[in-house]
C-alpha positions as CSV (number, residue, x, y, z in Angstrom):
1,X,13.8,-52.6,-2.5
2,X,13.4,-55.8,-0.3
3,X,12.7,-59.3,-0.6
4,X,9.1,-58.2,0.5
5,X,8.1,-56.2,-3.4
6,X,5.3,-58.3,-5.5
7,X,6.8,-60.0,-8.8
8,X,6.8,-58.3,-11.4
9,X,3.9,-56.8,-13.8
10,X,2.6,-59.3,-16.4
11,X,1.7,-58.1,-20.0
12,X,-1.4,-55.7,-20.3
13,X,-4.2,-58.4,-20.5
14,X,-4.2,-58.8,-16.4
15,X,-5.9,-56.4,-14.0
16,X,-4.0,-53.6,-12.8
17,X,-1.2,-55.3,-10.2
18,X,-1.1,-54.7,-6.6
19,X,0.9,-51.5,-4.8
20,X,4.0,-52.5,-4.7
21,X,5.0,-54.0,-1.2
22,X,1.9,-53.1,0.2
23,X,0.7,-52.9,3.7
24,X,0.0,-55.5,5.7
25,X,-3.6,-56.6,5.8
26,X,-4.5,-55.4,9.1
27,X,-3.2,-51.5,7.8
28,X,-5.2,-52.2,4.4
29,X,-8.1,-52.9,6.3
30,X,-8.4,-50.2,8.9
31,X,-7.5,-47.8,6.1
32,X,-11.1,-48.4,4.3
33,X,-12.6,-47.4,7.5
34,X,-12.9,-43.5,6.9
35,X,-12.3,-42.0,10.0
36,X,-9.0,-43.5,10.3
37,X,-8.1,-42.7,6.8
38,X,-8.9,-38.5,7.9
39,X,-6.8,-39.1,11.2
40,X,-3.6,-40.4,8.9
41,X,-4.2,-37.5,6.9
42,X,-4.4,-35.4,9.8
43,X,-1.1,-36.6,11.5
44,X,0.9,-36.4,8.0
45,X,-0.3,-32.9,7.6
46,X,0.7,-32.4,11.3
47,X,4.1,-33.7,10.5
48,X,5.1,-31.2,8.1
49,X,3.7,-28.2,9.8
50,X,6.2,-29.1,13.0
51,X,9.0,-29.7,10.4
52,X,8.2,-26.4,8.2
53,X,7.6,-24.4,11.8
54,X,10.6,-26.4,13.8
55,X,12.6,-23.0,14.1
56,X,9.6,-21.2,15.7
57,X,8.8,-24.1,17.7
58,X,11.6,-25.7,19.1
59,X,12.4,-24.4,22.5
60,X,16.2,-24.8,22.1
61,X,19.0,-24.8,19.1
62,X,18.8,-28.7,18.1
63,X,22.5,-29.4,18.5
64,X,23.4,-27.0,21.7
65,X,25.2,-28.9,23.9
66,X,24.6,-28.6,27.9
67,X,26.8,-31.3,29.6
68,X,25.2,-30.4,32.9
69,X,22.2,-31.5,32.1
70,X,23.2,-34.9,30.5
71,X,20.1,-37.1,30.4
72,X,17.5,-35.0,31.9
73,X,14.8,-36.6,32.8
74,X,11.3,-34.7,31.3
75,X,10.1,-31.1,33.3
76,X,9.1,-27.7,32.3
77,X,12.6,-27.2,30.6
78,X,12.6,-30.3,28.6
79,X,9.5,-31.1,27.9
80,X,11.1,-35.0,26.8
81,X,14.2,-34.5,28.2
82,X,17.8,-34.7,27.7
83,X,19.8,-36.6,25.2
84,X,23.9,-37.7,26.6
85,X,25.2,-34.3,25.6
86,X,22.1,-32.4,27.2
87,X,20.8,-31.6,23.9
88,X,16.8,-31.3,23.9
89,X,14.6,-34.0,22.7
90,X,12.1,-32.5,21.4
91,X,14.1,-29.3,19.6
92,X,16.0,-32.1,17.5
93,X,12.9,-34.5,17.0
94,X,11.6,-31.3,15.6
95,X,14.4,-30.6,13.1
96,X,14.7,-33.7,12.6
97,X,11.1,-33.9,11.3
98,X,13.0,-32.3,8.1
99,X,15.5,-34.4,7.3
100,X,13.7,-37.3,7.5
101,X,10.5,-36.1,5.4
102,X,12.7,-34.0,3.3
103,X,14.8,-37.4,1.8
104,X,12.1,-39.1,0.9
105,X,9.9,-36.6,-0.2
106,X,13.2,-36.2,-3.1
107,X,12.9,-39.5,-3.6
108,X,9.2,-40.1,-4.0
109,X,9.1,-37.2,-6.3
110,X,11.7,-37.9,-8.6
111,X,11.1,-41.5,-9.1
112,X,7.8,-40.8,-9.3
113,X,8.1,-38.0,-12.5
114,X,10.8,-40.8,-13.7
115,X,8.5,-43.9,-13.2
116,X,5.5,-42.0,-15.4
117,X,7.9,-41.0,-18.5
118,X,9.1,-44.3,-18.7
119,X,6.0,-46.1,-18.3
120,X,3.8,-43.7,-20.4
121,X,6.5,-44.0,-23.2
122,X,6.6,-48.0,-23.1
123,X,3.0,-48.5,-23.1
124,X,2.8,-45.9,-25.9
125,X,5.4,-47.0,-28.0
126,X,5.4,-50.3,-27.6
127,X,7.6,-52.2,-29.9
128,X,11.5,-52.2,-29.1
129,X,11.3,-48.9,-27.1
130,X,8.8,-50.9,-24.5
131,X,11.1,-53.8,-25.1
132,X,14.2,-51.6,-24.3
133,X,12.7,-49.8,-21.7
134,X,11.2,-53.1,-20.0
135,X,14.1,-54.7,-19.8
136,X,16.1,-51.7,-18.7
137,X,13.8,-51.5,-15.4
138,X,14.3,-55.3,-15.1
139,X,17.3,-54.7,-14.5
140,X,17.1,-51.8,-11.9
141,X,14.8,-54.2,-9.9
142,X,18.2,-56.3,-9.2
143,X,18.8,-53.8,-6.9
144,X,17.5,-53.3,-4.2
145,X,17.4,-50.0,-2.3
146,X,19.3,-50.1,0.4
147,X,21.8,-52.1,-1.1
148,X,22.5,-49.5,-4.0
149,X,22.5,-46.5,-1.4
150,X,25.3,-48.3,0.4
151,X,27.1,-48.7,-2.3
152,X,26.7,-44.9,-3.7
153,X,28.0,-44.4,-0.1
154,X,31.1,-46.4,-0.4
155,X,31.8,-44.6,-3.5
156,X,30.6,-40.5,-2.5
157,X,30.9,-40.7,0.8
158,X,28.2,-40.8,3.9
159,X,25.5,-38.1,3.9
160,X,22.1,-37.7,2.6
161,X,22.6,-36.9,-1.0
162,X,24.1,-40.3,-2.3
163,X,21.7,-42.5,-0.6
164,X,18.8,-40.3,-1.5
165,X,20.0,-40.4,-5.0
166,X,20.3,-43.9,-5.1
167,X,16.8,-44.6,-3.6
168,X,15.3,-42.5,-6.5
169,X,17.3,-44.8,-9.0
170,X,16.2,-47.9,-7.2
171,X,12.3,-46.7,-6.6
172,X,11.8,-45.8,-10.2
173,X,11.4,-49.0,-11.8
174,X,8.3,-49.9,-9.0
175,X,6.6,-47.3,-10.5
176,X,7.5,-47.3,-14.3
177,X,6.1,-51.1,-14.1
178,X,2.9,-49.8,-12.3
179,X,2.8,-46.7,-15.1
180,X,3.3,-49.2,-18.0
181,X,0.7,-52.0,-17.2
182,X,-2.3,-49.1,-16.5
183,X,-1.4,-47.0,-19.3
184,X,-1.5,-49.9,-21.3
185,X,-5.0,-50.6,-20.2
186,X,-6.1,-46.9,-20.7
187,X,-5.3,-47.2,-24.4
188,X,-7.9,-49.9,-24.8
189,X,-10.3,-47.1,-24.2
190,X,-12.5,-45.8,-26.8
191,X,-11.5,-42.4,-25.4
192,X,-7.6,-42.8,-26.7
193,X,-9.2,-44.2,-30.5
194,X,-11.7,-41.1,-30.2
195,X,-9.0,-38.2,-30.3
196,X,-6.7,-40.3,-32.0
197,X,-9.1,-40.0,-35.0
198,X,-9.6,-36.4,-34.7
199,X,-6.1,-36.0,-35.5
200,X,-4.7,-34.8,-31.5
201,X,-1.1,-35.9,-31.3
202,X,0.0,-38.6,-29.0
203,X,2.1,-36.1,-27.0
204,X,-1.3,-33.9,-26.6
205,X,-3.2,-37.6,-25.3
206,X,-0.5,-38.6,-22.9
207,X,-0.3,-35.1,-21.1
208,X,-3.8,-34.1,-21.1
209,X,-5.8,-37.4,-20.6
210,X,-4.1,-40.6,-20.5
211,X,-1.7,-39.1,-17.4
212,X,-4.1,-37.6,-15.6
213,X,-6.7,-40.1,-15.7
214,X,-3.6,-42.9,-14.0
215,X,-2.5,-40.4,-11.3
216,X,-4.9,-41.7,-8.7
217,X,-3.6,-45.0,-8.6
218,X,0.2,-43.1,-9.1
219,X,-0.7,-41.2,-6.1
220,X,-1.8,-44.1,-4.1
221,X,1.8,-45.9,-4.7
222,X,3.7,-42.8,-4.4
223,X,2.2,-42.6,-0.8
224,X,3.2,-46.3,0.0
225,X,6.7,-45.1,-1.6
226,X,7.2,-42.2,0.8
227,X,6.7,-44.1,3.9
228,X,9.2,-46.6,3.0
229,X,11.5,-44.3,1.9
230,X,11.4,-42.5,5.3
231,X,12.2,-46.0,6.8
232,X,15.0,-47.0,4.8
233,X,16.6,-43.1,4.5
234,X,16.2,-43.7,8.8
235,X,18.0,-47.4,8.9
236,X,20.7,-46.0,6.7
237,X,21.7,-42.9,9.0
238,X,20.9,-45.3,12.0
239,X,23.8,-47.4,10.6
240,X,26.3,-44.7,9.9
241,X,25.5,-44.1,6.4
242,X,22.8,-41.4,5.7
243,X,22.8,-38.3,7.8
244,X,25.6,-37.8,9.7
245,X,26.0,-36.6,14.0
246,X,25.0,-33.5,15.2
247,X,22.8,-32.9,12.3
248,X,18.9,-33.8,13.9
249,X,18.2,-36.2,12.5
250,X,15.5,-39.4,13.8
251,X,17.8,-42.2,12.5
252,X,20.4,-40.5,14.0
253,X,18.7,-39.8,17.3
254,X,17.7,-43.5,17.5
255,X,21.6,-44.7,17.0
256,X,23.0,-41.8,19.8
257,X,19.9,-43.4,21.7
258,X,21.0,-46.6,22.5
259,X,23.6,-45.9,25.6
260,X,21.8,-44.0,27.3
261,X,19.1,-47.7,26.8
262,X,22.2,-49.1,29.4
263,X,21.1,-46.4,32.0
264,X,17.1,-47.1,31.4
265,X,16.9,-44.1,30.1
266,X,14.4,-44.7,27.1
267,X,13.5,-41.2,25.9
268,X,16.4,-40.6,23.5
269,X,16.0,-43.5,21.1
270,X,12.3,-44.3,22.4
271,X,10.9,-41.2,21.1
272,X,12.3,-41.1,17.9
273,X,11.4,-44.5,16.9
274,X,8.0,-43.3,17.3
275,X,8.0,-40.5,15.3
276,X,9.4,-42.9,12.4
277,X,6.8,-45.5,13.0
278,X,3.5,-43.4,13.0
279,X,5.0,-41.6,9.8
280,X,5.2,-45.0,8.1
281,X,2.0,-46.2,9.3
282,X,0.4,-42.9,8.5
283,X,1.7,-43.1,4.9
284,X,0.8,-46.5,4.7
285,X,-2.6,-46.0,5.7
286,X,-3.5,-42.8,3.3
287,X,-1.8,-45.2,0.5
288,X,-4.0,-48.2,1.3
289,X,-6.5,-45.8,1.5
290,X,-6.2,-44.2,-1.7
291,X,-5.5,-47.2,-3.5
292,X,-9.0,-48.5,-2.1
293,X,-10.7,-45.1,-3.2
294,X,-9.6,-45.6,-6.8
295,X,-10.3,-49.1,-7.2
296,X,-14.1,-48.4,-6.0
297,X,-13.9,-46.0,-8.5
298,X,-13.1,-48.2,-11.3
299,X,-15.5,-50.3,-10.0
C-alpha cells in the first residue's frame, strides 16, 4: 500500500500483529467509546442506502448538462448547487456514492476470500507450502497499491476495472500475513488436537472451526481495508486514472471541482471531499472498533 503499513508478521510465537496501517490514535480511541462506534455504523449504513436508492433519490439525471445554470449557487432547485456544466451536486454525489463504495467493496472482498485461503493453507501446511506461499506474499508487499494500479493502467487502459483489479492483488498479502500468524495460533488450541484425534479431516477443521473462529479479527481488518480502498480508488480517478468524466464519480467530482475553486465557488470539489473523508473515518472507526471488540474478547 504505502510507506505507512506495519512490518511485516513475525513467526507464530508473537501476539497477534496490529491491523495493518491502522488508524491514527485519536480514531482508535474514540472508536472504544460506544456511542461513536453505533454513529459510524449508522452513517456507513446510510451510505449505501443513498447509493442503492440514488435513482429514486436524486432529483436530476447525474450527468444532464444545463449550461444556463453553470455554477448555481444552492436553492430549492439545487439543493447544493451547480457543478461548471450545470449538472447537480447532489444527483452525482448520489451516484457517485456507487462507484466509489462499489470499487472497493470488489476489492475488500476478494482480497479478503484470497488473503484467508492463503493464510489458512500456510499456517496449515506449514513446511514448503508456508515457505512458498510466505515468500510469494513477500513479494506482493513490494508493491504497493497505488503504484501497481497505475501500472495495470498504463497497460489496460484508464477505468475502474484495472485499478480495482490491481488493488485486490496488492491488498491480498496484508491480509494472508494477518490470516497466517492467527491461524497459526489457533492450531495451538486443544480444540484443533481434539477433532484432529477423532479422525475430522483438516479440510472439515479449517471450514467449520478454525475460519470461523479468526473472522472477527478478519472483519476488523477488512473494515480498515475498505476505507482505504475508497481513498486510493478516489486519488486514482482524481488523477485521471480510475473512473473516467461524466461518469459520477467523487474522485472525479473533486478533480472537475477545482476551477470552479478560482471563482470561490467551493461546493463542487468541497462536498465531495466530504463525502470521501467521513467514509474513511467511518470505516476506520467501525474497524478500530471491531478490532477493540475482539481483542477484549480474547482477553
Amino acid at each position: 500500500m504505502s510507506a505507512s503499513a506495519p512490518a511485516s508478521v513475525k513467526d507464530a510465537s508473537t501476539p497477534t500483529p496490529p491491523l495493518r496501517r491502522g488508524a491514527p490514535a485519536r480514531i482508535r480511541k474514540l472508536a472504544a467509546q460506544g456511542p461513536l462506534f453505533t454513529a459510524a455504523v449508522l452513517v456507513l449504513v446510510l451510505l449505501v442506502l443513498l447509493a442503492v436508492c440514488a435513482p429514486l433519490l436524486a432529483p436530476y439525471e447525474p450527468d444532464a448538462i444545463d449550461l444556463k445554470n453553470s455554477l448555481a449557487g444552492t436553492g430549492p432547485d439545487h439543493w447544493l448547487g451547480t457543478d461548471q456544466s450545470g449538472r447537480d451536486i447532489l444527483s452525482r454525489m448520489l451516484y457517485g456514492a456507487r462507484t466509489g463504495l462499489l470499487g472497493p467493496l470488489a476489492v475488500v472482498g476478494v482480497s479478503t476470500v484470497l488473503g484467508i485461503a492463503m493464510g489458512v493453507v500456510a499456517a496449515w501446511r506449514g513446511g514448503w507450502v508456508d515457505s512458498l506461499l510466505s515468500r510469494s506474499m513477500d513479494l506482493l508487499f513490494a508493491f504497493p497499491a497505488m503504484l501497481l494500479a497505475i501500472l495495470c493502467v498504463a497497460v489496460f487502459g484508464a477505468g475502474l476495472t484495472a485499478p480495482v483489479i490491481a488493488m485486490m492483488i496488492a491488498y491480498t498479502p496484508y491480509v494472508g500475513r494477518l490470516v497466517r500468524s492467527i491461524a497459526r495460533q489457533e492450531q495451538t488450541r486443544p480444540y484443533i488436537e481434539s477433532y484432529r484425534v477423532q479422525g475430522w479431516s483438516g479440510w472439515s477443521i479449517c471450514t467449520r472451526h478454525l475460519i470461523p473462529n479468526i473472522t472477527p479479527t478478519v472483519l476488523a481488518q477488512s473494515a480498515i481495508n475498505f476505507g482505504y480502498a475508497l481513498m486510493e480508488l478516489a486519488g486514482l480517478s482524481y488523477l485521471g486514472f480510475g473512473v473516467q468524466a461524466p461518469t459520477a464519480d467523487w474522485g472525479v467530482m473533486v478533480s472537475e471541482g477545482q476551477n470552479p475553486l478560482l471563482k470561490d465557488v467551493m461546493l463542487p470539489a468541497l462536498a465531495p471531499a466530504t463525502a470521501i473523508v467521513i467514509a474513511v473515518v467511518a470505516f476506520g472507526i467501525v474497524g478500530e472498533g471491531l478490532a477493540d471488540r475482539v481483542s477484549k474478547r480474547e482477553r
